[in-house]
C-alpha positions, 0 to 999 in steps of 0.5 A, a space after each residue: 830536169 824532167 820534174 821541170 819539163 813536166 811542170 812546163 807541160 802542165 803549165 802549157 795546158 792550164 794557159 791553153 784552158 784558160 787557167 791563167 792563175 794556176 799555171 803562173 803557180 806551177 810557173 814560180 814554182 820552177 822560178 825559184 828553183 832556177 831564178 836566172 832561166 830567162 824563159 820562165 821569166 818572160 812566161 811569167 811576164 806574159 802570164 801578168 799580162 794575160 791575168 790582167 785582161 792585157 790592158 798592162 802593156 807598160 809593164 810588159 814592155 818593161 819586164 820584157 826589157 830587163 830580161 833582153 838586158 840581163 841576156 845581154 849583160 850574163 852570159 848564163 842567163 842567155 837563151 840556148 838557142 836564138 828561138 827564146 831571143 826572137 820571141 822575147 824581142 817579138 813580144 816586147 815590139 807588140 806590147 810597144 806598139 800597142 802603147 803606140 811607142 813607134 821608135 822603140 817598137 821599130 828597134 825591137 821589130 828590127 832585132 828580130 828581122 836579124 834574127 831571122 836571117 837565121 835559118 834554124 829560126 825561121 824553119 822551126 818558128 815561121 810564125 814569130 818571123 813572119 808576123 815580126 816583119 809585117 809588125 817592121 812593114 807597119 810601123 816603118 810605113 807609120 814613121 814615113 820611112 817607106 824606102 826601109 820596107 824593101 829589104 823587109 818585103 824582099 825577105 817575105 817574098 822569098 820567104 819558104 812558104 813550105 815552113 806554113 802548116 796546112 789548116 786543120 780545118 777544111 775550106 780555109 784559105 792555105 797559110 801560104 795563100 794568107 801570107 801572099 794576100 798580106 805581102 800584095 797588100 803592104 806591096 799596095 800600101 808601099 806604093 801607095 805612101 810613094 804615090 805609084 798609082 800603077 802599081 799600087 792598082 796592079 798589087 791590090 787587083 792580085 791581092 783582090 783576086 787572092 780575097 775578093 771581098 776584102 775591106 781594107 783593100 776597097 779602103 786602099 783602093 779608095 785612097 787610091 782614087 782619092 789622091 789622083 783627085 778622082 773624088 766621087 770615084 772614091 766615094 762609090 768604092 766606099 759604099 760599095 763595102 760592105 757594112 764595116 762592123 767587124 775589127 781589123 786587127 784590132 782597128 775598127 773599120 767603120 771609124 776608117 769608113 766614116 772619116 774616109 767618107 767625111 774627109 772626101 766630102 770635105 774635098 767635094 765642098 760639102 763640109 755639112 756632110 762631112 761633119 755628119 760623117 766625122 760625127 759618126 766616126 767620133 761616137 763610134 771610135 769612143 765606143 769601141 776604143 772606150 775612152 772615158 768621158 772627160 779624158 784629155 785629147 792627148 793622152 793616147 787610149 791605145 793604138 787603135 784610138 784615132 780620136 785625135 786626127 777625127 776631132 782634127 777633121 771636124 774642126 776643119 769642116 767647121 772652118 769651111 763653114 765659118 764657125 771658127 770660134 767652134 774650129 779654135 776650141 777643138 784644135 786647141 785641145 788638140 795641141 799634146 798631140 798636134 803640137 809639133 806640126 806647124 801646120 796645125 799653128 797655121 790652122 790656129 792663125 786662120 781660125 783667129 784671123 777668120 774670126 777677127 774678120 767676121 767680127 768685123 763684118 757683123 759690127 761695122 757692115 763692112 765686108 770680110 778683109 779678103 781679097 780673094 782666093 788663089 790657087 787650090 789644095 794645099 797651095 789654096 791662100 787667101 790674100 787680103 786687104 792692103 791693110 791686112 797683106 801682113 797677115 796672109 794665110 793657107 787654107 785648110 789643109 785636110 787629113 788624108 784618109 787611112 
């Protein structure tokens, strides 16, 4: 037993050097003395992972879920306390998410919200708890399910902020600061999705006054003012940021600004602006998510990747200017992704319809089929012709900004 903890100790340090490939030696070493241990094994796991430059989320994901589902089905193999079950259920909702599997990620990130009702857990593993319910608050928020969030948030505001440890290093903000900043932004990113403009102003004002120079907070502020219609409003909070170079967990925040930018131009009749900006955005998302040129517009890059709702904005632009051939082409690249949203067939049918009309235009002389327009936004139709009512039509309906 204490050859095994000193070999677990070594293995620690090698990982914390950097030495991925001798400590996943000194690992399978104690692996095939006690095969069934299931906490060598996903230190194993994780250690493949980390060896190939954590680009193998798939296989994460499915080391990971053979050794939840041996500690389910043998009860020897089952961890001693819950704290190995809450970091194996962790790791597999991260690795799940990056791969942008939202269900499943929301099933493990629920296993280790119950978990967490332990109170050992939470007073010896603070971190792993925490950052397993902001990962629950994310993708719930992601799969439109805002009323699910309340439980999750009602724990974090209760949560004993005495668990944090202090900062080694002097002058950075306390743990328990940090966690009260991210509860007041997902408080503000909760109302938001529930269009509760007053208190969505009220929580990222607090969460401003904690962070005063925070990007994702101007982001959401913006949006704010965007959906109460107060466009130019949205487009000085945007400019006022600074310049968004640096990630945000992995999310670039110029690809967020310029598509934020291109979709209020958009909305402000502006669509050769707008797509100067979605441009932007495209070139930058290709090069920071790096995907290859020539790869499919459905198959996902990573979770970060936003290439396909970007092209889905620059094809809307070019409808507002009439060039629907070009309109058609990239939303019909677009169908593994947007498929399923009848929206987006709509999208198509304009583009066909827009296209037949201005043919007709430029052969006989004769003026578009369109009656007129109706209405604005969403409920924005075009109606036309006696001999064409059959084929009534929305408008363009634009993405709302992140």
């Amino acid at each position: 037993m204490k050859d095994k903890r000193d070999a677990e100790a070594a293995a620690r340090q090698l990982v914390r050097d950097g030495k991925f490939k001798e400590a996943k030696a000194r690992l399978e070493a104690i692996k095939s003395a006690k095969d069934k241990d299931a906490k060598v094994n996903h230190n194993l796991a994780v250690l493949n992972f980390l060896i190939s430059g954590k680009q193998k989320h798939g296989q994460l994901e499915a080391e990971l879920s053979q050794i939840i589902t041996k500690c389910a089905e043998q009860s020897e193999s089952m961890p001693k306390d819950l704290l190995d079950l809450i970091l194996f259920h962790y790791n597999r909702a991260v690795a799940l998410y990056q791969m942008a599997d939202f269900w499943r990620c929301c099933e493990s990130a629920k296993e280790v919200f119950k978990i967490c009702k332990n109170k050992e857990v939470v007073k010896r593993r603070p971190d792993i708890a925490v950052m397993g319910c902001f990962l629950l608050i994310e993708v719930l928020l992601l799969l439109n399910r805002v009323d699910d969030c309340d439980a999750v948030m009602q724990f974090l505001q209760d949560f004993p902020t005495q668990c944090f440890e202090e900062p080694a290093e002097q002058g950075s903000p306390s743990p328990a600061v940090t966690h009260t900043f991210r509860i007041r932004q997902f408080a503000a990113r909760i109302a938001l999705a529930r269009r509760n403009f007053r208190t969505t102003k009220t929580e990222l004002k607090a969460a401003l006054n904690l962070k005063k120079t925070d990007i994702v907070s101007m982001f959401l502020k913006s949006s704010q003012e965007y959906l109460r219609g107060y466009y130019s409003r949205s487009t000085k909070l945007l400019t006022s940021c600074e310049k968004p170079e640096p990630t945000d967990g992995g999310q670039h925040l110029g690809v967020i600004f310029f598509n934020n930018m291109g979709v209020i131009h958009l909305r402000l009749e502006r669509p050769s602006l707008a797509i100067a900006y979605l441009r932007q955005a495209v070139d930058l998302n290709t090069k920071h998510c790096g995907r290859a040129k020539g790869t499919p517009a459905g198959t996902p890059h990573s979770v970060y990747d936003r290439n396909e709702e970007l092209l889905y904005n620059v094809a809307l632009a070019h409808m507002q200017i009439a060039d629907y051939q070009l309109a058609f082409s990239l939303l019909d690249q677009l169908a593994p992704s947007f498929g399923h949203s009848p929206t987006y067939w709509l999208r198509m049918a304009e583009c066909c319809v827009g296209h037949y009309a201005t043919q007709q235009a430029e052969s006989f002389g004769a003026p578009p089929h369109v009656y007129g327009l109706h209405n604005t936004g969403i409920h924005r139709r075009a109606v036309l012709k006696r001999a064409f009512r059959c084929a009534r039509w929305l408008a363009c309906n634009v993405v709302r900004p992140s």
